[in-house]
Structure formats: structure tokens, C-alpha cells
Z-matrix of the N, CA and C atoms (Angstrom, degrees):
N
C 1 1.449
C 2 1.532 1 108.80
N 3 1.487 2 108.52 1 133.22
C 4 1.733 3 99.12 2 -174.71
C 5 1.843 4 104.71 3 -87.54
N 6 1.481 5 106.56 4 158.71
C 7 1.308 6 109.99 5 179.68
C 8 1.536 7 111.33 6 -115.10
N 9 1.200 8 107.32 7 170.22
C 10 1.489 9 119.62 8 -165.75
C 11 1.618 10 108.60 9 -137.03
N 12 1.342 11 102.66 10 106.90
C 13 1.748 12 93.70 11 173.20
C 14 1.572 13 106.29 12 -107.59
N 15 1.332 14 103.32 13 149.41
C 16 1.755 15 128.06 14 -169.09
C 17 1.284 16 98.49 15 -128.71
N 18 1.474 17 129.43 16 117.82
C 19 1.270 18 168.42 17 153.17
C 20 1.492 19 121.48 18 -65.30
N 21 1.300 20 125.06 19 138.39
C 22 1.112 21 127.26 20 169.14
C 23 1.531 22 107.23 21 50.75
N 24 1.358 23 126.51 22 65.21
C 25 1.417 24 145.85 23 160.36
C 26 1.668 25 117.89 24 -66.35
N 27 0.786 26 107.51 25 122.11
C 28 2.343 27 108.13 26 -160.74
C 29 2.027 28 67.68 27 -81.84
N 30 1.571 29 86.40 28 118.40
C 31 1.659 30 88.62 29 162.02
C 32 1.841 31 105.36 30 -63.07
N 33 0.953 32 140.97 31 -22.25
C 34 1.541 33 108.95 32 173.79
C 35 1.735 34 121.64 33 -68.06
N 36 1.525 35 113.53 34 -14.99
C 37 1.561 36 128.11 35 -168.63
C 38 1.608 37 74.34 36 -92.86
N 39 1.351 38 150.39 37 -67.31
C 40 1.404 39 130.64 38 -147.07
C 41 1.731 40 106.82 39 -78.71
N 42 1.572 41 111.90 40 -23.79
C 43 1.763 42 92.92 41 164.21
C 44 1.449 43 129.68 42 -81.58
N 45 1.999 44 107.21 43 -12.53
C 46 1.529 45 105.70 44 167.41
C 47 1.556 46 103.81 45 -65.13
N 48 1.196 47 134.04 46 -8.21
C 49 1.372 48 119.57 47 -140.75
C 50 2.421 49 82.62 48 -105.67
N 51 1.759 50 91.72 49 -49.82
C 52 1.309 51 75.43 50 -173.04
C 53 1.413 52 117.41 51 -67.08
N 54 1.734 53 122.44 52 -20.32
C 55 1.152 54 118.59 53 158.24
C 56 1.851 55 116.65 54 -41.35
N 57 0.967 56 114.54 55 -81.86
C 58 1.635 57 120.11 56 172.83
C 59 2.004 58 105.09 57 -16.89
N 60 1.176 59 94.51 58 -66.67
C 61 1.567 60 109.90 59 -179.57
C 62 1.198 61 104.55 60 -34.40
N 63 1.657 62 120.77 61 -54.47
C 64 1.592 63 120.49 62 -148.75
C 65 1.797 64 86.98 63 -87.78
N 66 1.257 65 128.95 64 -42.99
C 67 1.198 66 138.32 65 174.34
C 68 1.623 67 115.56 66 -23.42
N 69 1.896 68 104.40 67 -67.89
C 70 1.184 69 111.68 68 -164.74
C 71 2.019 70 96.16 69 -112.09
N 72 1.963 71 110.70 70 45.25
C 73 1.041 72 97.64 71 163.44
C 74 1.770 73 146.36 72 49.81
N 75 2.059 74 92.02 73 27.08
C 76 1.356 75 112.17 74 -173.20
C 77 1.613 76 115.12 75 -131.78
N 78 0.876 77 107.64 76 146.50
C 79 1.486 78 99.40 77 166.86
C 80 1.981 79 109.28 78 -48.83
N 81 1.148 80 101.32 79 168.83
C 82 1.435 81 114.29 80 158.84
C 83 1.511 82 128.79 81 -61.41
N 84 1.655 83 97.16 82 -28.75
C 85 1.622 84 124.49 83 -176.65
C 86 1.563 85 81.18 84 -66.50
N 87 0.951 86 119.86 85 -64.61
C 88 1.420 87 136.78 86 -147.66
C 89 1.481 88 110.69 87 -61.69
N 90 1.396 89 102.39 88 -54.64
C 91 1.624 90 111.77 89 170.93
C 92 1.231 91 132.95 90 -48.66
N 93 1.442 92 88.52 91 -52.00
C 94 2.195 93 106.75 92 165.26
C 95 1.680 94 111.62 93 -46.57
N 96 1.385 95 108.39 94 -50.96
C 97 1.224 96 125.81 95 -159.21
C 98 1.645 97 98.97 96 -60.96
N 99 1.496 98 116.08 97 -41.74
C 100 1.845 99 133.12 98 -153.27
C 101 1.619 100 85.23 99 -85.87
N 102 1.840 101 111.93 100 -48.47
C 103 1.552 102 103.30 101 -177.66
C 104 1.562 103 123.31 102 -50.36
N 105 1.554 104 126.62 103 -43.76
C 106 1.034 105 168.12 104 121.45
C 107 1.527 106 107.36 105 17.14
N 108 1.315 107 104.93 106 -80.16
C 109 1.240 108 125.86 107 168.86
C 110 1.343 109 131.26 108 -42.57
N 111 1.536 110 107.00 109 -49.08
C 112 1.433 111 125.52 110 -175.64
C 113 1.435 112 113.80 111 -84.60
N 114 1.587 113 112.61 112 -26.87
C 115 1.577 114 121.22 113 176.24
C 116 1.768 115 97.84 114 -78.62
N 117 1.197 116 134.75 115 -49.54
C 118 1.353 117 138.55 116 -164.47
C 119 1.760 118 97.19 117 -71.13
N 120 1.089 119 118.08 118 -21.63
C 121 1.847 120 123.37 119 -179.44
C 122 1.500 121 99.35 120 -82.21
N 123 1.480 122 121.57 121 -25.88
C 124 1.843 123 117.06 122 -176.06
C 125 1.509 124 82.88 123 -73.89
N 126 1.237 125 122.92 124 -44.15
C 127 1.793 126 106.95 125 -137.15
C 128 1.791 127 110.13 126 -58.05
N 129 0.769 128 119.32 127 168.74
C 130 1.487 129 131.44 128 160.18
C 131 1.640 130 112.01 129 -52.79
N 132 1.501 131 107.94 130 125.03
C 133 1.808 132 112.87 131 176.42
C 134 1.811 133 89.62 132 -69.54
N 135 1.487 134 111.69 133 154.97
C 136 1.034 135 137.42 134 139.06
C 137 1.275 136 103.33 135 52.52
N 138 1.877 137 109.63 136 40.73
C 139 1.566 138 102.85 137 145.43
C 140 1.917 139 98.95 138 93.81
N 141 1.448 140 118.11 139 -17.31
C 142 1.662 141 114.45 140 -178.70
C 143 1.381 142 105.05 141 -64.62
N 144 1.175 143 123.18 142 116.02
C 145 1.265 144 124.96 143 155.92
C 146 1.663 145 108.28 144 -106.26
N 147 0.764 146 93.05 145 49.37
C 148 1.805 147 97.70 146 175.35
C 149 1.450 148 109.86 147 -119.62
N 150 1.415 149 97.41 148 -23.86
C 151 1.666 150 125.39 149 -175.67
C 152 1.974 151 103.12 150 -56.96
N 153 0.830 152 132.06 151 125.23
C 154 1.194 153 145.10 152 158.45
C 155 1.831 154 132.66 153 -109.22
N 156 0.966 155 133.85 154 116.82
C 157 1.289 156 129.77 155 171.67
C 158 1.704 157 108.24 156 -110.66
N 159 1.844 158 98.30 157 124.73
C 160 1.268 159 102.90 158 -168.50
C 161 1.783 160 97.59 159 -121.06
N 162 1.040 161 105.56 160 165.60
C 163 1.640 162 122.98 161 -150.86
C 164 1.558 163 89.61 162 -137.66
N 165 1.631 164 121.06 163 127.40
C 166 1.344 165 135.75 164 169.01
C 167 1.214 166 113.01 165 -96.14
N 168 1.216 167 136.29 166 114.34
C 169 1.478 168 113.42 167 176.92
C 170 1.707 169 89.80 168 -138.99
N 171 1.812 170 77.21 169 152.37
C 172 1.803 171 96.07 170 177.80
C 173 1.651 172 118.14 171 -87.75
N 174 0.966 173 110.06 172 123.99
C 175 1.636 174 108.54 173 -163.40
C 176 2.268 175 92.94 174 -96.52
N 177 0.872 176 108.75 175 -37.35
C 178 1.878 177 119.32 176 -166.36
C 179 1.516 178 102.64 177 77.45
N 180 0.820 179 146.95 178 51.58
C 181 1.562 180 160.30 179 156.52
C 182 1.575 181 111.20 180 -114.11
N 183 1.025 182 113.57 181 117.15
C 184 1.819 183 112.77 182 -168.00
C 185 1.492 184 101.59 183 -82.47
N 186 1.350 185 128.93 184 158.48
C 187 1.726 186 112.93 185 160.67
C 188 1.374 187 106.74 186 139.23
N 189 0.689 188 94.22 187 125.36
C 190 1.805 189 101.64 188 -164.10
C 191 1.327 190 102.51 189 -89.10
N 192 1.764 191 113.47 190 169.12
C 193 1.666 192 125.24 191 174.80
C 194 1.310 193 107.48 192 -112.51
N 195 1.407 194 117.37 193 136.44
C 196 1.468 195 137.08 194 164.99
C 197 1.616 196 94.60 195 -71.01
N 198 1.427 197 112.15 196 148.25
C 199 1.399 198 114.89 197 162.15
C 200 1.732 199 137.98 198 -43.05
N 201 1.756 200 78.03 199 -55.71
C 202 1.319 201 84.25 200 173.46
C 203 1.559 202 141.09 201 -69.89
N 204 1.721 203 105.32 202 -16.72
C 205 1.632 204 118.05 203 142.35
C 206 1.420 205 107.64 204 -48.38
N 207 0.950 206 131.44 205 -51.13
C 208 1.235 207 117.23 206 -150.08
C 209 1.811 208 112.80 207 -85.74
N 210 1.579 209 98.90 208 -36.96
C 211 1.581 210 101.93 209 175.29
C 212 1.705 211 111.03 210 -118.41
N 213 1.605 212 95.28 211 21.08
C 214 1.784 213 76.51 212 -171.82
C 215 0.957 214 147.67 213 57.66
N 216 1.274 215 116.47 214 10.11
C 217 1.603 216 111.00 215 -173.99
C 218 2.161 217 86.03 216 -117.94
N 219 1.897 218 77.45 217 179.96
C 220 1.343 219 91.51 218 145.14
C 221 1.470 220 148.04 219 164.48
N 222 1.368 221 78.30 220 137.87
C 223 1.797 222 122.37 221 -179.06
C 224 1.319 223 121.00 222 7.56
């Protein structure tokens, strides 16, 4: 299995991390490894970066978007 060393860790990101650890009952090794895991499962198979995953969410604010809010350009 290949390894990965990470340098210069902001000690406040390495005590959220052993927090997380003690949370979900893992080492730190362990935690990195699950974070790791779960970010490399979003990415795109086989290199598509064309691939997008989009997220709907309900805000309760009524009001629609003009295009050009949305892409800046214009039309």
C-alpha cells in the first residue's frame, strides 16, 4: 500500500481531526484515511472533469435569477 506524508499540519486542523477520530472511534491514521476515502469517492471516474454534481436546495426566499446573475455574461 503506498503512503502519503503531510507536512506542516495548522495544529488547530490536527486537533479537529483527533477530535473526529475519538468521535467515530479511530485512530487519526484512521480518520485521514475514511476522509481520504470519501473525498476520492466525490471525484470524477476516469479523469471526466466535465462531470458535475449539482445540489438543489430550498432557501424560502421567492425571486427568480436573470441569466446574466447567474453566468455573467451577456446574452
Amino acid at each position: 500500500m503506498k503512503s502519503i506524508h503531510v507536512r506542516d499540519v495548522d495544529p488547530g486542523v490536527l486537533r479537529r481531526l483527533q477530535t473526529l477520530a475519538r468521535l467515530h472511534h479511530r485512530s487519526v491514521q484512521g480518520e485521514i484515511r475514511a476522509i481520504l476515502a470519501e473525498a476520492a469517492r466525490r471525484a470524477p471516474e476516469d479523469g471526466d472533469l466535465n462531470q458535475m454534481d449539482l445540489a438543489t436546495v430550498e432557501t424560502g426566499a421567492p425571486g427568480t435569477f436573470r441569466r446574466e446573475e447567474i453566468y455573467d455574461d451577456a446574452r
